[in-house]
N, C-alpha and C positions, 0 to 999 in steps of 0.2 A: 464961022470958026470962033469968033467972039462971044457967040450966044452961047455957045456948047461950053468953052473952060469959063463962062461965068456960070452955068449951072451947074457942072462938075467942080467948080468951087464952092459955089453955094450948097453946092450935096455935101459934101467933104465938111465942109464946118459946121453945116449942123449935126452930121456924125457924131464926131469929133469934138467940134464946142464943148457939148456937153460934157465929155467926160473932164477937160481939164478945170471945171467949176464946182467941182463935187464939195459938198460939207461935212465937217468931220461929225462923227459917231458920238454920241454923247450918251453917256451910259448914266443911269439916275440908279444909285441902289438904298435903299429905305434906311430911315436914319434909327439907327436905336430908342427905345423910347424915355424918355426922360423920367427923373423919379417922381411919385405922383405925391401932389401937396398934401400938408398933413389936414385930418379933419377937424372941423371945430364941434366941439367936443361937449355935449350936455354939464352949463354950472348946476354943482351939488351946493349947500350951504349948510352951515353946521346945524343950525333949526331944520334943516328937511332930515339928515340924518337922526335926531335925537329920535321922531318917530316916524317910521317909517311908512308912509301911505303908497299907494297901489300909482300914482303918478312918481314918485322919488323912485319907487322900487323902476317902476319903465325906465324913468333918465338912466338910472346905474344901467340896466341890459342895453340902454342903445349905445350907453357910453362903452360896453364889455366891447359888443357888435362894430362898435365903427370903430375901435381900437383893434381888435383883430381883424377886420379886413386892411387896417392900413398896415398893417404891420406884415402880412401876406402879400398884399403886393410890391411893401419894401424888397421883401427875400424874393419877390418875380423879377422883378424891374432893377432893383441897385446890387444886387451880390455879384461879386466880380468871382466870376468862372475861369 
């Protein structure tokens, strides 16, 4: 009789056990993304403008190009909706 309500307690608790240990839910939802740093930027110098050679001409387009992508991803990333 002994052997049986200690295994029909032991049955029972470990049913059982388990559910009153349960962990709560933890829900992770993706964090907005932060605005992105500004770039550093091609220096011009007043002597590279006076005449203009096919490297100064490059710095100004990279400088156009990495000013408008930063400035696009400002309006992605920081415009408040």
């Amino acid at each position: 009789m002994k052997k049986k309500l200690l295994v029909l307690f032991l049955a029972t608790s470990a049913i059982f056990g388990g559910c009153q240990s349960r962990q709560p839910v933890v829900r992770i939802y993706p964090r907005k993304p932060l605005c992105p740093v500004a770039p550093i930027y091609p220096k011009l110098t007043d002597k590279e403008l006076a005449s203009i050679s096919d490297e100064t001409y490059q710095k100004l387009v990279d400088n156009f190009v990495l000013r408008d992508a930063y400035i696009r991803k400002l309006k992605v990333y920081c415009d408040k909706r």
